[in-house]
PQR file of N, CA, C, O and H, with PARSE charges and radii, in Angstrom:
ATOM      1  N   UNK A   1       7.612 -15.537   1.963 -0.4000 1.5000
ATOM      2  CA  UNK A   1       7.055 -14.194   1.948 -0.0000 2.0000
ATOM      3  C   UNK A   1       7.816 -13.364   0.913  0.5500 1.7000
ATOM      4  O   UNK A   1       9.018 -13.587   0.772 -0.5500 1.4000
ATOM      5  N   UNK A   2       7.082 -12.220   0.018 -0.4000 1.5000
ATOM      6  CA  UNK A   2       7.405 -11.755  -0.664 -0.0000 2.0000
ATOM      7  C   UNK A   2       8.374 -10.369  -0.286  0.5500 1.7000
ATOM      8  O   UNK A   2       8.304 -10.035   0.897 -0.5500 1.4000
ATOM      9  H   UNK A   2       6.105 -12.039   0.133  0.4000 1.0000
ATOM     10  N   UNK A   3       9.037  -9.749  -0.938 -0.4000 1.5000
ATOM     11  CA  UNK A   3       9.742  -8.479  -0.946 -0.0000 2.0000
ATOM     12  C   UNK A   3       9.168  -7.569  -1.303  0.5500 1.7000
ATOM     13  O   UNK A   3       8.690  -7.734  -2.425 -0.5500 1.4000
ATOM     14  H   UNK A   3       9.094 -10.021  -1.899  0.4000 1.0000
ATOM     15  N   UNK A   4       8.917  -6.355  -0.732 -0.4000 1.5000
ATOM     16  CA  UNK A   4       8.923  -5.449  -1.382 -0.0000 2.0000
ATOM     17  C   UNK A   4       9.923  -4.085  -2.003  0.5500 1.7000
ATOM     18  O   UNK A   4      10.437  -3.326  -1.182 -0.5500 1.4000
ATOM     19  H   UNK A   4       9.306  -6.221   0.180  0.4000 1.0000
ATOM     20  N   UNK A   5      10.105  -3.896  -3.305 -0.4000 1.5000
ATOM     21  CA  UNK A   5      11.091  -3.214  -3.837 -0.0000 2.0000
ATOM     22  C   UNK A   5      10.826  -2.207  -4.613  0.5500 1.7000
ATOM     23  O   UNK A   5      11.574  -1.837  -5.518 -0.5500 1.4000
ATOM     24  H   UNK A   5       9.687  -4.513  -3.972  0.4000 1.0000
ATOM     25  N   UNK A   6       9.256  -1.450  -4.190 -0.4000 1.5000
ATOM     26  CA  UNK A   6       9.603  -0.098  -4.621 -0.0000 2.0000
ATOM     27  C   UNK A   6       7.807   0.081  -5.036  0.5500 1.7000
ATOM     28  O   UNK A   6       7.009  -0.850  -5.140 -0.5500 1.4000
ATOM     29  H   UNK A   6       8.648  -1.750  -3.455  0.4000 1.0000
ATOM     30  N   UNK A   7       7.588   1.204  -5.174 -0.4000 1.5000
ATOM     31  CA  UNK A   7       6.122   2.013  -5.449 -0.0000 2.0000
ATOM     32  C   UNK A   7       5.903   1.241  -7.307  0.5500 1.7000
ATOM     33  O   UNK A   7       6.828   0.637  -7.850 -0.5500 1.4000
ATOM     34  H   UNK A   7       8.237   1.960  -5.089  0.4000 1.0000
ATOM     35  N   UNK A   8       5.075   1.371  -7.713 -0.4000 1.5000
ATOM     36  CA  UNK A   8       4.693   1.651  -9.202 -0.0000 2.0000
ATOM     37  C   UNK A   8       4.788   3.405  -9.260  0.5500 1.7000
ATOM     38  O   UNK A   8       4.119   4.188  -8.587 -0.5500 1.4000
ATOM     39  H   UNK A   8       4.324   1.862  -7.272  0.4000 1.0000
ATOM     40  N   UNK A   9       5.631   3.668 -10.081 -0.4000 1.5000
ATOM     41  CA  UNK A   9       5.457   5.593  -9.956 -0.0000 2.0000
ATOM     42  C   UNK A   9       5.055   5.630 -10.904  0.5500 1.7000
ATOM     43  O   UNK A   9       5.180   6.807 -11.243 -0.5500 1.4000
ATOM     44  H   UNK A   9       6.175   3.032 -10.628  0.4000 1.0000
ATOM     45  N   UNK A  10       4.539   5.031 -11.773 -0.4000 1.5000
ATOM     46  CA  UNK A  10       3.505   5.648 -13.033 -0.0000 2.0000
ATOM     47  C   UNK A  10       1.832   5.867 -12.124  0.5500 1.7000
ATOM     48  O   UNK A  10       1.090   6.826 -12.335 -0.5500 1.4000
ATOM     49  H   UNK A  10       4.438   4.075 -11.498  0.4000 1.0000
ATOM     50  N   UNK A  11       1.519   4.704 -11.098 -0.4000 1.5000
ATOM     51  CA  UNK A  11       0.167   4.673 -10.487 -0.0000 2.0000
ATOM     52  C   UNK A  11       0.397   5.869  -9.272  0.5500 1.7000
ATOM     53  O   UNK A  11      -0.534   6.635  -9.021 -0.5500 1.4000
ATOM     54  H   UNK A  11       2.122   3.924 -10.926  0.4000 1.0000
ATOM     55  N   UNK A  12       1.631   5.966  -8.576 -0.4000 1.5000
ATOM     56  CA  UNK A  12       1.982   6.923  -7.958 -0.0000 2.0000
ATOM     57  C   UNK A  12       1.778   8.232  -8.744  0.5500 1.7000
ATOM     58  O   UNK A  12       0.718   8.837  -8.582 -0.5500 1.4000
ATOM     59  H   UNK A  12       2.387   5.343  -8.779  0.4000 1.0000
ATOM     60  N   UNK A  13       2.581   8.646  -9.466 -0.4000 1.5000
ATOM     61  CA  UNK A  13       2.531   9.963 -10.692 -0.0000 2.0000
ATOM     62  C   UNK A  13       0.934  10.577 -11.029  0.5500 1.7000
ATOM     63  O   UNK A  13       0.447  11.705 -11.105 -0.5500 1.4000
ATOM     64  H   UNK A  13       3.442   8.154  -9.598  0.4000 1.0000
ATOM     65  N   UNK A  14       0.339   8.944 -11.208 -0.4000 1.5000
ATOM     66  CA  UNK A  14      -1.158   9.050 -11.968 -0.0000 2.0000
ATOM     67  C   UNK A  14      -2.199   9.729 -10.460  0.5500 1.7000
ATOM     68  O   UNK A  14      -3.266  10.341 -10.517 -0.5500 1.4000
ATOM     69  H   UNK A  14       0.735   8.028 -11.146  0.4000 1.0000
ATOM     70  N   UNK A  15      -1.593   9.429  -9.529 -0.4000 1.5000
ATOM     71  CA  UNK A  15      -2.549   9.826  -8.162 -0.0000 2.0000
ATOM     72  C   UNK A  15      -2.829  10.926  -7.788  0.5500 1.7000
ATOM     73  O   UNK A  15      -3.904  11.444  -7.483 -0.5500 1.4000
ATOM     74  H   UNK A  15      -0.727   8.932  -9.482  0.4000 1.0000
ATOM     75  N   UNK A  16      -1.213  11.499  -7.836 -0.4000 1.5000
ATOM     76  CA  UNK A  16      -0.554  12.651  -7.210 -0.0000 2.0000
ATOM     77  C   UNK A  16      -1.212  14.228  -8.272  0.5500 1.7000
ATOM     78  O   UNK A  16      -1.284  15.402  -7.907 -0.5500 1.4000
ATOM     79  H   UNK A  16      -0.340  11.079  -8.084  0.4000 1.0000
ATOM     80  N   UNK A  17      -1.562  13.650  -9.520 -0.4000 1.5000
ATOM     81  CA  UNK A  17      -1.918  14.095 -10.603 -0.0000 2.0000
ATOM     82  C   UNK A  17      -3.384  14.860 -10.275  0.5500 1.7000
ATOM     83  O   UNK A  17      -3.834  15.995 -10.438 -0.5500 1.4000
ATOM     84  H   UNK A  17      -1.503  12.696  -9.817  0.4000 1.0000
ATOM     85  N   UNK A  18      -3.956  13.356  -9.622 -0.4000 1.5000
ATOM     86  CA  UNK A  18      -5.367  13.667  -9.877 -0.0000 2.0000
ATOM     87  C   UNK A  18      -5.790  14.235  -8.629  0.5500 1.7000
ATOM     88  O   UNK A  18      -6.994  14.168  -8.381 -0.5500 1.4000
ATOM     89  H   UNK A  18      -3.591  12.434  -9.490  0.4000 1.0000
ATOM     90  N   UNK A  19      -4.995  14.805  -7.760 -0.4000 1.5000
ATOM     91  CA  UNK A  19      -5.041  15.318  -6.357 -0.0000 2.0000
ATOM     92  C   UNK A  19      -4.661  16.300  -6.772  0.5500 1.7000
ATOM     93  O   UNK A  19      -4.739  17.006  -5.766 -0.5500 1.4000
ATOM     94  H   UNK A  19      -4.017  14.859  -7.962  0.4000 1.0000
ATOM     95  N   UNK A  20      -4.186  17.078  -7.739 -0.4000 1.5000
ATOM     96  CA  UNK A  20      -3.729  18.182  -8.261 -0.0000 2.0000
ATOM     97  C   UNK A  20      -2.265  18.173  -7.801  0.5500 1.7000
ATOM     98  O   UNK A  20      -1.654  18.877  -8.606 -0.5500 1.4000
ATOM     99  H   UNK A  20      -4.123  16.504  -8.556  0.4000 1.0000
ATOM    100  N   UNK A  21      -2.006  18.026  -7.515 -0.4000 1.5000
ATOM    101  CA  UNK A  21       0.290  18.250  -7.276 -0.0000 2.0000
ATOM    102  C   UNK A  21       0.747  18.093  -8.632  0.5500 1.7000
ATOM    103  O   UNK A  21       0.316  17.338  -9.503 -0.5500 1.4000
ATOM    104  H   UNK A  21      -2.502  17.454  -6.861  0.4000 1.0000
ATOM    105  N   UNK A  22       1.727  18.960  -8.672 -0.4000 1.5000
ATOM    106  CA  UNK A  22       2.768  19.402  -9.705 -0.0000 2.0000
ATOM    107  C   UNK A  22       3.444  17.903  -9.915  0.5500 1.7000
ATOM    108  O   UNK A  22       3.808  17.131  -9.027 -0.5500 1.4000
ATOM    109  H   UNK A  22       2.077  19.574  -7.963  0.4000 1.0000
ATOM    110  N   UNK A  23       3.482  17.787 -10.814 -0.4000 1.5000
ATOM    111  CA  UNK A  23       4.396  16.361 -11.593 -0.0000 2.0000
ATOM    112  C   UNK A  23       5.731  16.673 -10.846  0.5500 1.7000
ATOM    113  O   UNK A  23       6.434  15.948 -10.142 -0.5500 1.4000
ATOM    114  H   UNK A  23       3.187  18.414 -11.535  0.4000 1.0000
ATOM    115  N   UNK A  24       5.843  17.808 -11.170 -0.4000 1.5000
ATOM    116  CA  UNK A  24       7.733  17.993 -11.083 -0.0000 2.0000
ATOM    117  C   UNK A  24       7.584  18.103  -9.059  0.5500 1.7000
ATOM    118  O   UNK A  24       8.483  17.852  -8.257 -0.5500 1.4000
ATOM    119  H   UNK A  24       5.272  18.397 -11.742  0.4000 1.0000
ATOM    120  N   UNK A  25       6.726  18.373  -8.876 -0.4000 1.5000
ATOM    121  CA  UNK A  25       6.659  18.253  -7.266 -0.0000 2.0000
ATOM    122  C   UNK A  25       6.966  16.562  -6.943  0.5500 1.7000
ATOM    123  O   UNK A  25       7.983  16.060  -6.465 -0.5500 1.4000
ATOM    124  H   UNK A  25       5.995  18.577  -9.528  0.4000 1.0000
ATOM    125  N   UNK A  26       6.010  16.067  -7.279 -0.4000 1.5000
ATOM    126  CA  UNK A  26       5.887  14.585  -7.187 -0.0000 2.0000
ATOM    127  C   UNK A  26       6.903  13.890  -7.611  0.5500 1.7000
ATOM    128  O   UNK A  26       7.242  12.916  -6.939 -0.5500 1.4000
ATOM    129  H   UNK A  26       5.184  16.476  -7.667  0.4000 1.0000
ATOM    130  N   UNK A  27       7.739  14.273  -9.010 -0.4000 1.5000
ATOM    131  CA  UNK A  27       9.357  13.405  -9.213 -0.0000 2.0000
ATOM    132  C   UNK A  27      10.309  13.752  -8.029  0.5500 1.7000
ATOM    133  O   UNK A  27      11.263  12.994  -7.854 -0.5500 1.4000
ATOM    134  H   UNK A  27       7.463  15.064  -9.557  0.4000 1.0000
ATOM    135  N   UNK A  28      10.141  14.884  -7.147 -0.4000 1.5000
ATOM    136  CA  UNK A  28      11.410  14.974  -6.439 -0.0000 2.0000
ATOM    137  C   UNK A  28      11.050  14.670  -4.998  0.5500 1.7000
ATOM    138  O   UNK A  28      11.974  14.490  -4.204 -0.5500 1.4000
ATOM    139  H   UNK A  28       9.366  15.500  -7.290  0.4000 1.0000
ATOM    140  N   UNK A  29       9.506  14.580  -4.493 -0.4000 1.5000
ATOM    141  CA  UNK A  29       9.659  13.634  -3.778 -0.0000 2.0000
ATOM    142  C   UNK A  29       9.260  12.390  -3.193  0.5500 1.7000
ATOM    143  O   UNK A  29       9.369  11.892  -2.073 -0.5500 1.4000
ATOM    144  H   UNK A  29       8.756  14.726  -5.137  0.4000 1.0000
ATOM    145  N   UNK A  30       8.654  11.957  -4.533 -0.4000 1.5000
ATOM    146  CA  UNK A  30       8.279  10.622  -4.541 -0.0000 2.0000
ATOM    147  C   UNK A  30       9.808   9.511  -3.808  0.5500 1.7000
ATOM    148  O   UNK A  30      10.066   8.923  -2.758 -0.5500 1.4000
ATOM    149  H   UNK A  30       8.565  12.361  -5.443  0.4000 1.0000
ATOM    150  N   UNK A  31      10.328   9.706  -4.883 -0.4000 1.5000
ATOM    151  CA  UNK A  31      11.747   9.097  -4.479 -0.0000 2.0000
ATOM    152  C   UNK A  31      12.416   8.474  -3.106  0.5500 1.7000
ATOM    153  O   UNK A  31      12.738   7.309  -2.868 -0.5500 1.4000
ATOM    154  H   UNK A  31      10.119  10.185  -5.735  0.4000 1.0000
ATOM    155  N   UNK A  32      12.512   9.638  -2.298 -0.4000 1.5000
ATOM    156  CA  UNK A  32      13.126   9.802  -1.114 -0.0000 2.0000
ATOM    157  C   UNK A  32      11.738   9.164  -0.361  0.5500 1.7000
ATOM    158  O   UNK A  32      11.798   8.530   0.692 -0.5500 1.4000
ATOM    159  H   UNK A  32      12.250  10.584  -2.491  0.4000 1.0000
ATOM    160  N   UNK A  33      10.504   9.445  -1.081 -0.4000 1.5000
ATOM    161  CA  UNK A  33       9.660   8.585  -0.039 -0.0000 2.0000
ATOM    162  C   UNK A  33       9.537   7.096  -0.124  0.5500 1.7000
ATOM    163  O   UNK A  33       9.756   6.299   0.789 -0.5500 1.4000
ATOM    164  H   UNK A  33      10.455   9.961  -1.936  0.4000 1.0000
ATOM    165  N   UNK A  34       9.192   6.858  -1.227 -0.4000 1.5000
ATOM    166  CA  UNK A  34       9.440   5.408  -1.498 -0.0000 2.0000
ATOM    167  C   UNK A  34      10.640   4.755  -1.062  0.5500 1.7000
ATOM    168  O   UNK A  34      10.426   3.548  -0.952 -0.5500 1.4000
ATOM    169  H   UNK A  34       9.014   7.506  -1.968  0.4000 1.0000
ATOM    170  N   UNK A  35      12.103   5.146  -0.698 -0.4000 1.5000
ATOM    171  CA  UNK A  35      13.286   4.530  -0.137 -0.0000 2.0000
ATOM    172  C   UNK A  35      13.089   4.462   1.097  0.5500 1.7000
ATOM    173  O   UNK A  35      13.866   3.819   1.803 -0.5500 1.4000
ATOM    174  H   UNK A  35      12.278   6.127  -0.787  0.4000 1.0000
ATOM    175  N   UNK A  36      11.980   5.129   1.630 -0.4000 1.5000
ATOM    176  CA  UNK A  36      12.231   5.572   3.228 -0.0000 2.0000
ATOM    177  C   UNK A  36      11.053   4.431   3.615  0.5500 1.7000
ATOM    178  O   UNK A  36      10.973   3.946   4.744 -0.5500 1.4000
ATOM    179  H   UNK A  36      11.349   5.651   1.056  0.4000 1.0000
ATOM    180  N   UNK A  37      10.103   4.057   2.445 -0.4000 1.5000
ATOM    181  CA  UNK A  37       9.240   3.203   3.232 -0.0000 2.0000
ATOM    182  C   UNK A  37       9.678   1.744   2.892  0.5500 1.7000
ATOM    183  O   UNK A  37       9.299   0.882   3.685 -0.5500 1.4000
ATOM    184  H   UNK A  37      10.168   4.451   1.528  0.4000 1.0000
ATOM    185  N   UNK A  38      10.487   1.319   1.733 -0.4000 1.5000
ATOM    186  CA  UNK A  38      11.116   0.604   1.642 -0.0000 2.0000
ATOM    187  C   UNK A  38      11.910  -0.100   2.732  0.5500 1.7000
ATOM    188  O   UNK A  38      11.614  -1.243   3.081 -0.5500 1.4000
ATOM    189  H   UNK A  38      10.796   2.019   1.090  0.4000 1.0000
ATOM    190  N   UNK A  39      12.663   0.407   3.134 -0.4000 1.5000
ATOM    191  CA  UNK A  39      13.575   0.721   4.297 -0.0000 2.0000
ATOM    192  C   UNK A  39      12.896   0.234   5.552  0.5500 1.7000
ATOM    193  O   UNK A  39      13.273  -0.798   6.109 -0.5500 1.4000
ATOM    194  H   UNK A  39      12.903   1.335   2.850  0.4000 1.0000
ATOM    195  N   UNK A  40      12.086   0.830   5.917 -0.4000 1.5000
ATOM    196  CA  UNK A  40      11.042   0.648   7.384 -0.0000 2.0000
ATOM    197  C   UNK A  40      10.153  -0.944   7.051  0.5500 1.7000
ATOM    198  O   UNK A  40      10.132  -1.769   7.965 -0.5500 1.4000
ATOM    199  H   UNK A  40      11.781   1.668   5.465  0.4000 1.0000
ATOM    200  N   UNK A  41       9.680  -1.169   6.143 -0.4000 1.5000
ATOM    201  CA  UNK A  41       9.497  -2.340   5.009 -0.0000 2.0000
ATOM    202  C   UNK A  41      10.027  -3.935   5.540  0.5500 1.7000
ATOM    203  O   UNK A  41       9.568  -5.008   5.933 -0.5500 1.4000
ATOM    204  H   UNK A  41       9.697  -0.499   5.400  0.4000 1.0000
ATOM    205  N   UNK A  42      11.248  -3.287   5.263 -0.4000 1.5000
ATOM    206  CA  UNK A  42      12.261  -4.447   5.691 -0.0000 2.0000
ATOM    207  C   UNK A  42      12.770  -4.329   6.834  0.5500 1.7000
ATOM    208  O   UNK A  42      12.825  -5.424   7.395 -0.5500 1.4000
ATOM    209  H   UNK A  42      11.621  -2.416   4.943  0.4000 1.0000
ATOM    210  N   UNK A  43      13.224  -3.380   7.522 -0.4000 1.5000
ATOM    211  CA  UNK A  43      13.293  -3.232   9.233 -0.0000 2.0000
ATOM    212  C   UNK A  43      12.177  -4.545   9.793  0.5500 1.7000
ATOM    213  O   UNK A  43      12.424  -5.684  10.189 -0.5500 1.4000
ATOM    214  H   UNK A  43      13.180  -2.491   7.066  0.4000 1.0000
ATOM    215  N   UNK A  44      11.131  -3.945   9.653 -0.4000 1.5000
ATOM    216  CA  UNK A  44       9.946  -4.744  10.059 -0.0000 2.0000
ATOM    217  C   UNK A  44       9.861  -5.959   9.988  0.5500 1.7000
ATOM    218  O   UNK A  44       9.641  -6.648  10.983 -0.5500 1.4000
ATOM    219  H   UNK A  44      10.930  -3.019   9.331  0.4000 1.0000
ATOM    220  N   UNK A  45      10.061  -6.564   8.501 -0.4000 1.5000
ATOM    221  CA  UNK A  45      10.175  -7.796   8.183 -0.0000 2.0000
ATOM    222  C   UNK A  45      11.261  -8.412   8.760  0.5500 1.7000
ATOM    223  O   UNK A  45      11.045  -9.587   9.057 -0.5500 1.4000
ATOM    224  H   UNK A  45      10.240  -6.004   7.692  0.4000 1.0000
ATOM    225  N   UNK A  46      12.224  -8.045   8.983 -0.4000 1.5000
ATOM    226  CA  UNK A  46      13.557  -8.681   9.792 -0.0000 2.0000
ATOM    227  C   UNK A  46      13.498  -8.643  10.994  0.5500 1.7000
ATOM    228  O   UNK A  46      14.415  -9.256  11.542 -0.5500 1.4000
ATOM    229  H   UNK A  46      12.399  -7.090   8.742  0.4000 1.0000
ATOM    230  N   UNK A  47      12.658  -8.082  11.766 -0.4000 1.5000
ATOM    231  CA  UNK A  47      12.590  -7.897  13.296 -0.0000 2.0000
ATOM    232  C   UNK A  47      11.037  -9.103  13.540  0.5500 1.7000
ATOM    233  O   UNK A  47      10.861  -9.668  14.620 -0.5500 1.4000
ATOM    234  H   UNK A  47      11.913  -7.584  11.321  0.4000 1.0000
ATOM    235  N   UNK A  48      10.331  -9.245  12.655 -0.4000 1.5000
ATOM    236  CA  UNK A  48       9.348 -10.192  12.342 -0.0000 2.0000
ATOM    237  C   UNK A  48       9.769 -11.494  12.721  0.5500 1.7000
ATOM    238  O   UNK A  48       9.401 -12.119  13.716 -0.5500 1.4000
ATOM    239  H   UNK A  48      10.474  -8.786  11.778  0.4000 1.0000
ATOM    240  N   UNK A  49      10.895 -11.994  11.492 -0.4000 1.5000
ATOM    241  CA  UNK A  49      11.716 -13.130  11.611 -0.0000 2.0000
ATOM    242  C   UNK A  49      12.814 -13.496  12.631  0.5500 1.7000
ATOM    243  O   UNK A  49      13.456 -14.544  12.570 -0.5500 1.4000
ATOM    244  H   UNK A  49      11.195 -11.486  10.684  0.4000 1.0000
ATOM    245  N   UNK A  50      12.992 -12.458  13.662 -0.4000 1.5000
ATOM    246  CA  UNK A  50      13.749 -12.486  14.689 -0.0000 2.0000
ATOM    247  C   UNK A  50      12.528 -12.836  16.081  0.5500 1.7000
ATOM    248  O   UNK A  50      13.017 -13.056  17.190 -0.5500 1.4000
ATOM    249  H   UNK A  50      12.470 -11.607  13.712  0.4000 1.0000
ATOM    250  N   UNK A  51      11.136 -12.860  15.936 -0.4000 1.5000
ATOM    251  CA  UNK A  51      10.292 -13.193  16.894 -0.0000 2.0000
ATOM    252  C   UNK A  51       9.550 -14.106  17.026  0.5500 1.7000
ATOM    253  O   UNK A  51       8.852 -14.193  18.036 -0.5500 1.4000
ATOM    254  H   UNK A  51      10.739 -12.681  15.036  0.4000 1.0000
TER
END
């Protein structure tokens, strides 16, 4: 099974864009979101392989 290690933030950037949000909105918190789902990501996957 594969890893996952992070958003594309150019296709992210390009979304957030066309929904109207501020670029500079979207650099500060794209970030912190993408680590946080990252994170839960692999929680999951490791509690997976523990069942």
């Amino acid at each position: 099974m594969g890893n996952v290690i992070g958003w594309d933030m150019t296709a992210a950037l390009a979304l957030g864009r066309a929904m109207g949000i501020d670029g500079r909105v979207l650099a500060e918190f794209l970030p912190p979101a993408e680590a946080a789902m990252v994170s839960k990501l692999r929680e999951q996957q490791e509690a997976d392989r523990h069942d």
